[in-house]
N, C-alpha and C positions, 0 to 999 in steps of 0.2 A: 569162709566169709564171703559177704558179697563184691567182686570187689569194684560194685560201681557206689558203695557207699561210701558217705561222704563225713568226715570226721568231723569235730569243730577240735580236738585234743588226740594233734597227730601225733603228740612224742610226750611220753609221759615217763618221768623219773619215779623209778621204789629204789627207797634206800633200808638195804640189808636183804639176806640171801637166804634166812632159815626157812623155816617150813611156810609161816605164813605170805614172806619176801619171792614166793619161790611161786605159790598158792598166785599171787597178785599179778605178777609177773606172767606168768603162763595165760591168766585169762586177757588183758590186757593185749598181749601179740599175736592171742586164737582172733581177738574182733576187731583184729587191720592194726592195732596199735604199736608206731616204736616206740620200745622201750629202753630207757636207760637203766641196768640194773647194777647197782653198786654195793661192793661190800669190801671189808678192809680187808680179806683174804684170799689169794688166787684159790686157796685149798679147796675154799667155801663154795667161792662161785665154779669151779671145778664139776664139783657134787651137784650144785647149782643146775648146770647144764644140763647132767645124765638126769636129775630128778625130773626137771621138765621135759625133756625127751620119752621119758616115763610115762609124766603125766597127760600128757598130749594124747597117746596111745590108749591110758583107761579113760579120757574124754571119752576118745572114739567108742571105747566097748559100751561102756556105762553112761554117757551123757545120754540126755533125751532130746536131742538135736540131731537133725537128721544131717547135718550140715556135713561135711564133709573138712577134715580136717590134713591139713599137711606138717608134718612134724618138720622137714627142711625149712617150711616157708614161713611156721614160728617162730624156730629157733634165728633164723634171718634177721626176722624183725628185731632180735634184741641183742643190744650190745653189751658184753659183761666185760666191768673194768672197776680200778680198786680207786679211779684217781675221781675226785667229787666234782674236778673242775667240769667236768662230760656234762652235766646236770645245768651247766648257763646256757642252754637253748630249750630246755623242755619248756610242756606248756600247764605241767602240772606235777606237783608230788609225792607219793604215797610212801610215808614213813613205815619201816615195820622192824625198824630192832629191838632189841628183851625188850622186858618188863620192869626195867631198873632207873629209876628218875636221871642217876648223873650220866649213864651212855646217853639216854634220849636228849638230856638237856646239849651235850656235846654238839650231838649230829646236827641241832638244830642250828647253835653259837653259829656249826660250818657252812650248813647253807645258805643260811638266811643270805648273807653277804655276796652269792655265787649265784643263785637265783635271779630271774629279770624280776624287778618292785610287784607287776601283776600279778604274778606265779601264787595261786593258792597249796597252801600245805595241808597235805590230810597224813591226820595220825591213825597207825591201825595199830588200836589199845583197847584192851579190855577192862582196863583198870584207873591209870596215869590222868591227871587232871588235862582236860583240852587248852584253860585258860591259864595251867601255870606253865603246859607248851607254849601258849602263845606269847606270857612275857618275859622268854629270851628271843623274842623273835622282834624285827619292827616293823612286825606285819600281822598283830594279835587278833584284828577283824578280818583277816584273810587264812584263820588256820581250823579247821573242825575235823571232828573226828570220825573215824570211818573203823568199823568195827566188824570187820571180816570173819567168817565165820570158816572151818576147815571142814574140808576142801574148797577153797574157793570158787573153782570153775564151773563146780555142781550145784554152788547154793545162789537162791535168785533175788535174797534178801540181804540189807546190809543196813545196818544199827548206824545211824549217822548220828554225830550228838554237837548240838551247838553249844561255844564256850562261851566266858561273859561278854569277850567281845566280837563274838565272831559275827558277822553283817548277815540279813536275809540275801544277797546279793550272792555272798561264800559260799551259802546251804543251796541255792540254785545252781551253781555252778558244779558242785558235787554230785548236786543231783544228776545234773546232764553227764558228767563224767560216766558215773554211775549205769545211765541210761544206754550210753554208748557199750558197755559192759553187759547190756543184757541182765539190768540188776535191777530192783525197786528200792527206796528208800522207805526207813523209818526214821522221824527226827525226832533225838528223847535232849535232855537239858540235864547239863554237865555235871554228874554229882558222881562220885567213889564209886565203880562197879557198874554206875549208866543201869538200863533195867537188864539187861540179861546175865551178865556176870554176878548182880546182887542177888538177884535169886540163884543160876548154876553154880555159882561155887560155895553157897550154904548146901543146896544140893550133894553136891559132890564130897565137899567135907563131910558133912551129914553122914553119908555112906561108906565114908571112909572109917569113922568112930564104928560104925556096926561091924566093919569087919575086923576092927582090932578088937574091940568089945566081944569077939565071937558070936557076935547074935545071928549071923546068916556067915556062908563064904559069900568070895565077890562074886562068883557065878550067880547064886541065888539072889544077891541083889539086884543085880542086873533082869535076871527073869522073870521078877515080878516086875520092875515097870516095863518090861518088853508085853507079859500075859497080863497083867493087868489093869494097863494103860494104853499098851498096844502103841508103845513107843520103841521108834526104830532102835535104838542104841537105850543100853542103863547107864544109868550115869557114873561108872566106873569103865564101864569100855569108853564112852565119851572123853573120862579124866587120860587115857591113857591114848585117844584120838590126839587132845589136845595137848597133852605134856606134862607130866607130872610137875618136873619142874616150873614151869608156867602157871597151873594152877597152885604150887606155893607162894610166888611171887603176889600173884593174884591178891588170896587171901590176906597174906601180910599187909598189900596196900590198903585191903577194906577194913584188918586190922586197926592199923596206924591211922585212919583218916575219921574212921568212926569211933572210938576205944571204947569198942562198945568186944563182952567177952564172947556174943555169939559169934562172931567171925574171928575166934583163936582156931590157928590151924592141928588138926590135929597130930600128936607126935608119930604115928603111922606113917604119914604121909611125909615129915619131915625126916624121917627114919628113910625110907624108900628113895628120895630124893638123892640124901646121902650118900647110899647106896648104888647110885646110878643107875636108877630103876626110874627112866624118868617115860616111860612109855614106847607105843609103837616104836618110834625114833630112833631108842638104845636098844629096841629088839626085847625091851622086857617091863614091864608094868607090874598091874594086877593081872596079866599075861602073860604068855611067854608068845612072843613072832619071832625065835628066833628059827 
C-alpha cells in the first residue's frame, strides 16, 4: 500500500468472521485500513487470523497488483475481538453474518445503539431485504447493501443495492468506501436476490436438478460452460466456491419472498447440505478438497 495515501474511512468495522467476514476484512487492512473484526467466537476469529494470514500470501501469488504486500503489517492493522463495544469509534460498517433474517436482525438491534448516529451500515447479503435491515435500525436512510463477491480481494466489482430508504448521500459514501478498496460499484434496487443471485442461484439450482436427474455428472456440467461459454468456473464448482449451505439459504429466501415454484430448491442439494457437504469449506461439495 501507498503509505502516503490518504483515507477519508481510517477504521472500518465487519461484523462476523466466516468466509465472506474474513474475504472483507483481508481487503480492507491490504488498502491501509483499521479494521475492527468481530465475531461472537474466540474459536472463529482464531481460524479468522490463520485464514487471512493465508490469504494475504495467495494475494501475493495470484493478485494482479504488483504492489507489494506485508502479511505482519495487515494482520497489524486488525483488531480481532468478540466484544461489539470495539465498534463505537469506527467510521464505517460492513455486516456479513449467515443468511438467516433473525441473526441479521440481532447484530443489527446491537449495533445500531453502539455506533456514533453518522456511521453508515452496509449489508454484505446476497439475498436478505436492505429495507427490512434498515427497519430495525434508526438509521434506515443510512444502510445499503454491499454484495461481495468470493474472494473478495481479487474481485474489482461489487453489487451495491439501495433500500427504500436508503439516501443518494448513503450510496456515495459506499461508493467512496468502495473506491478506497480498489472496487467499482454497481447500484441495482432492493428486491429478493438484487440481479446476481436471481439469476446465479436459478443457475446453480438448475444444475443441481441435472445432476441428480442424471442428465450429465457435475464435471460435465461444469465443462460445458467452461468449453462453451468460456466461463472461468461452472456453476457447480462456483456453488461449492460459495457454500452449499449458503446457496440453500439463498434459494429458500427467493423461495419465500417470490412463492413463485421456480425458485424451489432442489432436494439434492437439500440432501448434500444435510450431509455436510457444504463445499470447498467442509472439504467436500460436488468435490472432494479434501
Amino acid at each position: 500500500m501507498d503509505s502516503t495515501r490518504k483515507l477519508e474511512f481510517t477504521s472500518v468495522g465487519v461484523v462476523g468472521a466466516g468466509v465472506m467476514g474474513v474475504g472483507v476484512a483481508q481487503d480492507l487492512a491490504q488498502t491501509g485500513h483499521h479494521v475492527v473484526l468481530v465475531d461472537i467466537s474466540e474459536q472463529v476469529l482464531d481460524r479468522a487470523r490463520k485464514e487471512i494470514r493465508n490469504g494475504v500470501r495467495a494475494f501475493a501469488l495470484f493478485g494482479k497488483s504488483a504492489q507489494k504486500v506485508d502479511v505482519k503489517e495487515v494482520l497489524e492493522r486488525i483488531t480481532f475481538t468478540t466484544d461489539y463495544a470495539r465498534l463505537s469509534n469506527v467510521d464505517f460498517v460492513i455486516e456479513n453474518v449467515t443468511e438467516k433474517w433473525p441473526i441479521k436482525k440481532e447484530v443489527y438491534e446491537r449495533i445500531d445503539p453502539i455506533c456514533r448516529p453518522e456511521v453508515v451500515f452496509a449489508v454484505d447479503t446476497s439475498a436478505i431485504s436492505i429495507t427490512r435491515v434498515g427497519s430495525v435500525t434508526k438509521r434506515p436512510s443510512q444502510v445499503l447493501g454491499m454484495h461481495f463477491m468470493n474472494p473478495v480481494p481479487l474481485k474489482p466489482m461489487v453489487e451495491v443495492i439501495r433500500g427504500f430508504h436508503t439516501t443518494p448521500q448513503t450510496i456515495d459514501t459506499g461508493k467512496r468506501l468502495l473506491a478506497e478498496m480498489n472496487k467499482a460499484a454497481v447500484v441495482v434496487e432492493d428486491v429478493p436476490g438484487f440481479v446476481s443471485n436471481r439469476v446465479l442461484m436459478l443457475t446453480i439450482n438448475e444444475a443441481v436438478f441435472l445432476v441428480q436427474d442424471q442428465v450429465a455428472s457435475a464435471a460435465d456440467v461444469d465443462k460445458i460452460f467452461k468449453g462453451c461459454f468460456e466461463h472461468k468456473m461452472g456453476p457447480l464448482e462456483t456453488a461449492d466456491l460459495i457454500g452449499l449451505d449458503t446457496i440453500l439459504y439463498s434459494i429458500e429466501v427467493l423461495y419465500e419472498s417470490f412463492n413463485d415454484d421456480k425458485y424451489r430448491p432442489c432436494p439434492l442439494l437439500k440432501k448434500m447440505v444435510d450431509a455436510g457437504l457444504h463445499g470447498r469449506k467442509s472439504g467436500r461439495g460436488f468435490y472432494d478438497y479434501s
